[in-house]
C-alpha positions in Angstrom: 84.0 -20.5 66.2 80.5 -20.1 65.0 79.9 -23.6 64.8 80.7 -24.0 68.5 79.5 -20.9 70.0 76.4 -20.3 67.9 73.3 -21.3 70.0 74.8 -19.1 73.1 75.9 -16.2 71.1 72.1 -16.2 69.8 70.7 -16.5 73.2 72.9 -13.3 73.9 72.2 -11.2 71.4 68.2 -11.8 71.6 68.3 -11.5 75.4 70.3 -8.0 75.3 67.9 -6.7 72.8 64.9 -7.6 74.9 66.5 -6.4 77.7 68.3 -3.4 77.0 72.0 -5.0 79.1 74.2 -7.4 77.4 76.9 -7.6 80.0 75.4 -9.9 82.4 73.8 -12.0 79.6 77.9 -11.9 77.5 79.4 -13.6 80.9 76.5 -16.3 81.3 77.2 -16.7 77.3 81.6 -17.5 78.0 80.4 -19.5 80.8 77.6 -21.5 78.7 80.4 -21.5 76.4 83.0 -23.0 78.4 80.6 -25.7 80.1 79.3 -27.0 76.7 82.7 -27.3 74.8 84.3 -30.2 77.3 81.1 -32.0 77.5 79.3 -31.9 74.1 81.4 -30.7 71.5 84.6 -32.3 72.0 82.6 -35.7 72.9 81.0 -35.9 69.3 84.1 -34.7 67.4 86.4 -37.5 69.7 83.5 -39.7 68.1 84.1 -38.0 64.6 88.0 -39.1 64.3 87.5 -42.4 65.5 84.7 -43.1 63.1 86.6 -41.9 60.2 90.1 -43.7 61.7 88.8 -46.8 62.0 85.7 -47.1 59.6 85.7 -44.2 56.6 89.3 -44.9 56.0 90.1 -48.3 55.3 86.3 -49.1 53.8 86.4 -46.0 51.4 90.3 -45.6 50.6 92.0 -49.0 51.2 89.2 -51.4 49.9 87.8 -49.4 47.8 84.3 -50.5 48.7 82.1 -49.9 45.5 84.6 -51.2 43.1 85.4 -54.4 45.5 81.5 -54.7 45.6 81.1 -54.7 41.7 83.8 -56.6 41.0 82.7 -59.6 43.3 79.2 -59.4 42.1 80.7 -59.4 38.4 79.1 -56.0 37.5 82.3 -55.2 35.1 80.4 -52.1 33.5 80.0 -50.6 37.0 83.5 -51.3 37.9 84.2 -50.0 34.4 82.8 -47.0 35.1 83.6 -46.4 38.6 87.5 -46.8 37.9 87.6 -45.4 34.3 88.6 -48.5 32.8 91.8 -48.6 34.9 92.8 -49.7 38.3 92.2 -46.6 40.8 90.0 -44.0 40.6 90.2 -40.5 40.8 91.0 -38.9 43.8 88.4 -37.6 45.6 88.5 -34.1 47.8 87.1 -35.5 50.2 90.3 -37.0 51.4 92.0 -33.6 51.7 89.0 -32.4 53.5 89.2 -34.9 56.1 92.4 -34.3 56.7 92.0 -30.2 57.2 89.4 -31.1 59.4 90.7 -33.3 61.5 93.8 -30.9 62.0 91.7 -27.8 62.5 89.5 -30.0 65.2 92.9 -30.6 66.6 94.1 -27.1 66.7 90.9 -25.5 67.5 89.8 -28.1 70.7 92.7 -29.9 72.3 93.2 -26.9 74.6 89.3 -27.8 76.0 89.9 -31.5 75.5 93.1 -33.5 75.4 91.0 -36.3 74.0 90.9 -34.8 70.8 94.7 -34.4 70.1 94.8 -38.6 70.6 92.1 -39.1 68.0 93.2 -37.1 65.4 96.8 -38.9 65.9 95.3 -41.9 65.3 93.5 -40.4 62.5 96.6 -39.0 61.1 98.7 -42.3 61.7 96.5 -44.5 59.8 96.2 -41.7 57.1 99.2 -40.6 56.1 100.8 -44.2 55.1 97.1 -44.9 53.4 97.1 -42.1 51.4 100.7 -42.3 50.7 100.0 -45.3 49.2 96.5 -44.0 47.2 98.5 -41.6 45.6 101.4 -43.7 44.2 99.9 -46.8 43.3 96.0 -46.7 43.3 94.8 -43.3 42.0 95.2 -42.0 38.5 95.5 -38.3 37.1 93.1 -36.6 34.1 94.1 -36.6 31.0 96.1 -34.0 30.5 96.1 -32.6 26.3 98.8 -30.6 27.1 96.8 -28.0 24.9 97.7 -29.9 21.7 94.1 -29.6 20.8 94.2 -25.3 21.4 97.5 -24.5 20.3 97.4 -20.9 21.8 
């Protein structure tokens, strides 16, 4: 909410402390509120979920960019290192972050903008098969000791 609303709840509080009345400056803050959302917000997270649909998914998680990079420039100690000697890579957060993201964007704004709930389906139907996939056949778990090491 703070993320959205910040600059106008600011404006609010700093005009009703120089002024003595916040009532007249809380309505111009909902209405400031409610003309920014449609137009700004929602426009540069619409932009968001299409960047990360169409670019930031199949670059990062289907090619696997810095490892396909290495590995056609012949860097096998880069590659080496990147994957951990074997084929995927760990997984990163980052994909689950995306992912909460891009459902709380579509919780949070689809009532302002109905362009938002279209994105972050498209987001969502190019990610789920993708990281379906990630997780069976590309990415590798830790090393687990099993506490054979620290028998407590």
């Amino acid at each position: 909410v703070i993320a959205f609303t910040g600059p106008a709840l600011a404006n609010m509080i700093i005009n009703a402390v120089n002024t003595g009345d916040g009532s007249k400056y809380y309505y111009k803050m909902l209405t400031d509120v409610a003309d920014t959302l449609p137009k700004q917000t929602s426009f540069v997270w619409i932009n968001v979920m299409i960047t990360r649909s169409l670019i930031s998914l199949p670059v990062m998680y289907l090619l696997q960019f810095l490892p396909l990079i290495c590995h056609i420039m012949r860097l096998r100690y880069f590659k080496l290192l990147l994957t951990g000697g074997m084929n995927g890579f760990e997984m990163p957060y980052q994909i689950h972050v995306d992912s909460a993201m891009a459902f709380l964007c579509t919780v949070s704004l689809s009532f302002v903008s109905p362009l938002i709930s279209v994105t972050t389906t498209l987001y969502f139907l190019l990610a789920a098969p993708l990281h379906r996939w990630n997780t069976i056949f590309n990415y590798r778990q830790k090393y687990d000791y099993g506490g054979s090491r620290w028998p407590f």
